[in-house]
C-alpha positions as CSV (number, residue, x, y, z in Angstrom):
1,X,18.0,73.4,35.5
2,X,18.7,72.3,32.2
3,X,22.3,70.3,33.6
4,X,20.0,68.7,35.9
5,X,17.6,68.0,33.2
6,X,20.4,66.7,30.8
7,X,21.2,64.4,33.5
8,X,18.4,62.7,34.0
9,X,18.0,61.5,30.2
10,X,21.6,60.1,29.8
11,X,20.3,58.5,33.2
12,X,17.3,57.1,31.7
13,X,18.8,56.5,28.6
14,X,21.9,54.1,30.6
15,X,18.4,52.7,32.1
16,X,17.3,51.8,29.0
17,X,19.9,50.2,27.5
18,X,20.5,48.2,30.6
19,X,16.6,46.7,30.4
20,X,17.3,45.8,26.5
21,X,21.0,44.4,26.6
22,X,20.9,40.6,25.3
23,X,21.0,37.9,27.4
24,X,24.1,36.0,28.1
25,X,24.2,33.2,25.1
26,X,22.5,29.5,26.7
27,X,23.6,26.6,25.3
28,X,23.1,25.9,21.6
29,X,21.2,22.6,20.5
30,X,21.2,21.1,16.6
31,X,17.8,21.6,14.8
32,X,17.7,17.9,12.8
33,X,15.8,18.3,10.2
34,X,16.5,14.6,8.6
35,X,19.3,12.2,8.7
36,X,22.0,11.5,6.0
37,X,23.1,8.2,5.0
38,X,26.0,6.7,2.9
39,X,24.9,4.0,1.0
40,X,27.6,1.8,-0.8
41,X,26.2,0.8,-4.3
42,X,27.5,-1.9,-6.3
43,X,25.5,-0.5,-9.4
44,X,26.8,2.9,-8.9
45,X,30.4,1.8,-8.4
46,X,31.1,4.0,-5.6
47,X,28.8,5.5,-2.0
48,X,26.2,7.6,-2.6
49,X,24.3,9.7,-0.3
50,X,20.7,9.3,0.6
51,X,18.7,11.7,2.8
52,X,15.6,10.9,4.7
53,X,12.9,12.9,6.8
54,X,10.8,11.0,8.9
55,X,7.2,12.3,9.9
56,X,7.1,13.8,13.8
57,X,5.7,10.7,16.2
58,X,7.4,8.3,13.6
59,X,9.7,6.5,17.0
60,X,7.3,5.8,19.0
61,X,4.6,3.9,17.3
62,X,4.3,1.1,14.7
63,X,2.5,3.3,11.6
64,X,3.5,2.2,8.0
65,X,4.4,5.0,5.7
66,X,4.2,5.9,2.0
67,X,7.5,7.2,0.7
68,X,8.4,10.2,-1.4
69,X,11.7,9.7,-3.6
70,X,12.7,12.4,-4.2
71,X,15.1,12.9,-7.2
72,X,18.2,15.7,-6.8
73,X,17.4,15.2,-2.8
74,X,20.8,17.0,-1.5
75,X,20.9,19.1,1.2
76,X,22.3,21.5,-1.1
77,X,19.6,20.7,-3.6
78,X,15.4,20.2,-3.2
79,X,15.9,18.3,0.4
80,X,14.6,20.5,2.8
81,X,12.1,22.6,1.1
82,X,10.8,19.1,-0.4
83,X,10.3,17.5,3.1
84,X,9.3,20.7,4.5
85,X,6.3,20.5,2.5
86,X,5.6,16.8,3.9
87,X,5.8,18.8,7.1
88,X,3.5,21.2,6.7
89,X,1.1,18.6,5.5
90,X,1.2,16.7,8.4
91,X,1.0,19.8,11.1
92,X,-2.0,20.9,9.3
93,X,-3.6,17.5,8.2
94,X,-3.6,18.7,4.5
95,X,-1.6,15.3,3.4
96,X,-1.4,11.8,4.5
97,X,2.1,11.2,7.1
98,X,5.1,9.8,4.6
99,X,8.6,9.4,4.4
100,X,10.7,11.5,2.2
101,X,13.4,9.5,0.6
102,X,16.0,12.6,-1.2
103,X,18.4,11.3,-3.5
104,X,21.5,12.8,-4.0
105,X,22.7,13.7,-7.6
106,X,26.3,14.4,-8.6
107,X,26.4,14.8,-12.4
108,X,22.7,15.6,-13.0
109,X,22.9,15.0,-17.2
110,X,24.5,11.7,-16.7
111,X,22.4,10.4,-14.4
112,X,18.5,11.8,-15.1
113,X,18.7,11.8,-18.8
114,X,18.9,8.8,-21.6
115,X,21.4,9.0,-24.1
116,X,21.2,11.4,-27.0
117,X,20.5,9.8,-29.9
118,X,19.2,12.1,-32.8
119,X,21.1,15.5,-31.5
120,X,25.0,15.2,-32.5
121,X,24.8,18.5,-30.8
122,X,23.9,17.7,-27.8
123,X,26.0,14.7,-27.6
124,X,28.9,16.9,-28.3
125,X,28.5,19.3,-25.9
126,X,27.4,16.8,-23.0
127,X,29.6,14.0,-23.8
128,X,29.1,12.5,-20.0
129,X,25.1,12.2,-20.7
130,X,23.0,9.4,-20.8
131,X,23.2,7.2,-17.9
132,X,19.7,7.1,-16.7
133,X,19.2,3.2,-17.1
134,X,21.7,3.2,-14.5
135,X,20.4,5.3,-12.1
136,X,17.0,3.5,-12.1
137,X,19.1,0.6,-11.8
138,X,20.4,2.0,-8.5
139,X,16.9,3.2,-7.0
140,X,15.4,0.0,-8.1
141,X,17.9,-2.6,-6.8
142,X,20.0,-0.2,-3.6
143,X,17.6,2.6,-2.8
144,X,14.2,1.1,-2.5
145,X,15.5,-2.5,-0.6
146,X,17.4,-1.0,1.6
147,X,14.4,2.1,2.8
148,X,12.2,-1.2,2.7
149,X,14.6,-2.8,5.5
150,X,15.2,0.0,7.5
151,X,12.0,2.2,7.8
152,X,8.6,1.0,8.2
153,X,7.1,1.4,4.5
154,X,3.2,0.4,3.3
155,X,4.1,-0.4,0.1
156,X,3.3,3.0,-1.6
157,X,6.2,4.8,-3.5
158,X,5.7,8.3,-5.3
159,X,8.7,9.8,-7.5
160,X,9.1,13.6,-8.1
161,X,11.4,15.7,-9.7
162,X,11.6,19.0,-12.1
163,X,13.7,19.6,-15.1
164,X,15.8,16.8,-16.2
165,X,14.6,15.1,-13.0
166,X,11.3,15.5,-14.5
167,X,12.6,14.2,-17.5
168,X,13.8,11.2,-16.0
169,X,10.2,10.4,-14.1
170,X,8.5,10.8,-17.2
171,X,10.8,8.3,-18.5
172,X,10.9,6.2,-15.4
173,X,7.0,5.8,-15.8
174,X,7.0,4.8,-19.6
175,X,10.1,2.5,-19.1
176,X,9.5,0.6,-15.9
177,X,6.1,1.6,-14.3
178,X,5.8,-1.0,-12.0
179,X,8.5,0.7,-10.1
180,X,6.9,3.4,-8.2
181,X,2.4,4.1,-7.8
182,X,2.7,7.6,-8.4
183,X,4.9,9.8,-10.3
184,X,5.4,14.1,-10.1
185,X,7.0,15.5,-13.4
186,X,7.3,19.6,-12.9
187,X,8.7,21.5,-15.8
188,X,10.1,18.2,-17.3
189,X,13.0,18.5,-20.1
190,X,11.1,16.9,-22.8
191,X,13.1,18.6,-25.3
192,X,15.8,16.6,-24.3
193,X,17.0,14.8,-28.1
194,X,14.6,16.5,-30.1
195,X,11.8,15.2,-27.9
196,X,12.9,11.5,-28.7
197,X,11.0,10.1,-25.9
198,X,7.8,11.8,-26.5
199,X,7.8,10.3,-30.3
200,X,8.7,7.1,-28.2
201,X,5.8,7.3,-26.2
202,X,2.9,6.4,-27.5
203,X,4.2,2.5,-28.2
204,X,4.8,2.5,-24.0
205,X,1.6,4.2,-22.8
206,X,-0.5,1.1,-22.4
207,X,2.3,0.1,-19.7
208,X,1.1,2.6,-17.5
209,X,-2.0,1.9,-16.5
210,X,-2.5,1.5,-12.9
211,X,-0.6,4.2,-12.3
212,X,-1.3,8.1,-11.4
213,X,1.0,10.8,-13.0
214,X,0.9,14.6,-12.1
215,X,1.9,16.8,-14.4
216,X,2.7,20.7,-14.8
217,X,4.9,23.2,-16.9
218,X,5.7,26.9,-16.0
219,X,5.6,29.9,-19.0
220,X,8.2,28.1,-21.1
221,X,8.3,27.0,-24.6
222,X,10.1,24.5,-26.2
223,X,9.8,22.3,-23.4
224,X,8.3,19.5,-25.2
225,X,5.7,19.2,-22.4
226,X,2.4,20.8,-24.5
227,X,2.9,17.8,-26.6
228,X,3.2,15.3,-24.5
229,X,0.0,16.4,-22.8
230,X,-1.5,16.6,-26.2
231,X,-0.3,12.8,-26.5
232,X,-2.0,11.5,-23.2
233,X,-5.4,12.8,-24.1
234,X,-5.5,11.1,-27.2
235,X,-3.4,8.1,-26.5
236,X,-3.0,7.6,-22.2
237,X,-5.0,4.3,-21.2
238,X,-8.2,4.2,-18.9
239,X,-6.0,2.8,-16.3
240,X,-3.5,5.9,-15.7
241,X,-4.6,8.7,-13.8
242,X,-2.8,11.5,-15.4
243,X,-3.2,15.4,-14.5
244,X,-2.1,18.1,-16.5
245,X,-2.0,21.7,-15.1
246,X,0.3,24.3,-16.8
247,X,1.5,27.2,-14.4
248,X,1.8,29.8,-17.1
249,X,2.3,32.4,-14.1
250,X,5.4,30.9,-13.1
251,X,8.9,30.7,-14.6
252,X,11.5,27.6,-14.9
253,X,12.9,28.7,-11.4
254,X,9.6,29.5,-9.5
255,X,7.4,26.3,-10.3
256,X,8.7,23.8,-7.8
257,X,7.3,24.4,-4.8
258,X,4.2,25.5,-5.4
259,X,3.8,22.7,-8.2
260,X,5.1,20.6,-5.6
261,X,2.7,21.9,-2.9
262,X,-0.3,20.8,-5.2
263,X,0.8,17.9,-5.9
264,X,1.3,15.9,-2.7
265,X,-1.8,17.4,-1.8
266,X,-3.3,15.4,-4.7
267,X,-1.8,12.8,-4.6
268,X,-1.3,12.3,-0.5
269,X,-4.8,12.9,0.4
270,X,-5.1,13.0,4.1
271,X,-7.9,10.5,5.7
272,X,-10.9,12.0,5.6
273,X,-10.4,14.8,3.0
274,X,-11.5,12.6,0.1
275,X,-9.7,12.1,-3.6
């Protein structure tokens, strides 16, 4: 009785395997997320890469987008959880369609931050710093033109970035405004030279009017970003639409994408859902 009965469970349990083993392996197919392009810049002095996402539907009709530059846009970088927000925005209608424009960084202090001027310290220690002119040089002049003539834009242009790439849009929209509509500064590195360009900005606010900025810090201090705030209530023009809103629950390396989440929402209103 029991051998017969001992039987019959390896039986079933031979059964039972057999009904769960995995199917044999089909054919595998890419999941494209965006598409990566070289792009040969005479202001750069060598090919840089340039990632772009395009909305779903984007082929087959003849809708104009706004675009989303996206600062430190490597694959390996804020890419793909960047554009996966546009994503989500436009599955769930939260945020107008755009195109996300990533641009790829390769030494992040020469490129998003201005030369140090007042810290010998900091000079010293990142002697390859201060190139920033240059890289706005290179958005302005390759980047832009060349997403103009290739992808079907409406004009609108949004910059984001966090850190020193925050640092960088908050000195993108002091220096040359007129460059992008809308800019996204999370956690900027206003520190950066003893906080030289927020002592510099009040003299370039009045330039940036017209213009919409979005704003946020996580629970740091030091970052030079409380004053700065402090500066735009007393000093920002009528004409720029600034938001401040300080994530205290957050850290340095837990504020982008929820910072980011809020502001495309803001800023990327979808049709009907109001400003």
């Amino acid at each position: 009785m029991r051998l017969r009965l001992l039987a019959g469970l390896l039986c079933l349990g031979a059964l039972n395997a057999a009904d769960f083993a995995p199917a044999a392996a089909q054919e595998t197919k890419p999941i494209v997320i965006g598409q990566s392009y070289e792009l040969a810049s005479p202001v750069m002095g060598a090919t840089r890469r340039i990632n772009i996402w395009l909305p779903p539907g984007y082929e087959k009709g003849t809708q104009r987008y706004p675009v989303l530059y996206l600062l430190d846009g490597g694959v390996e970088q804020d890419f793909h959880h960047i554009s996966g927000i546009a994503q989500l925005g436009t599955i769930v209608g939260t945020t107008k369609d755009m195109i996300v424009v990533g641009i790829e960084t390769v030494d992040r202090r020469n490129e998003l931050a201005f030369p140090p001027i007042s810290d010998a310290k900091l000079k010293a220690d990142y002697p390859t710093a201060g190139q920033s002119d240059r890289l706005r040089r290179f958005i302005a002049q390759d980047v832009k033109p060349w997403v103009a003539q290739r992808f079907r834009t409406s004009g609108q242009g949004a910059l984001i970035g966090e850190s020193l790439a925050g640092l960088f849009v908050v000195e993108t929209l002091l220096k040359q405004p007129a460059l992008f509509d809308d800019y996204i500064a999370i956690s900027p590195s206003l520190w950066w030279d003893n906080e030289a360009l927020v002592k510099a900005a009040p003299a370039m606010l009045p330039g940036t009017s017209g213009h919409r900025l979005w704003l946020t810090v996580a629970n740091e201090k030091g970052m030079g970003v409380a004053p700065f705030a402090e500066l735009l209530k007393a000093h920002a023009p009528a004409g720029l639409d600034w938001t401040y809103q300080p994530r205290p629950e957050e850290t340095h390396a837990t504020i982008y994408h929820g910072a980011a989440l809020a502001a495309i929402r803001a800023l990327f209103v979808a049709p009907g859902e109001g400003h």
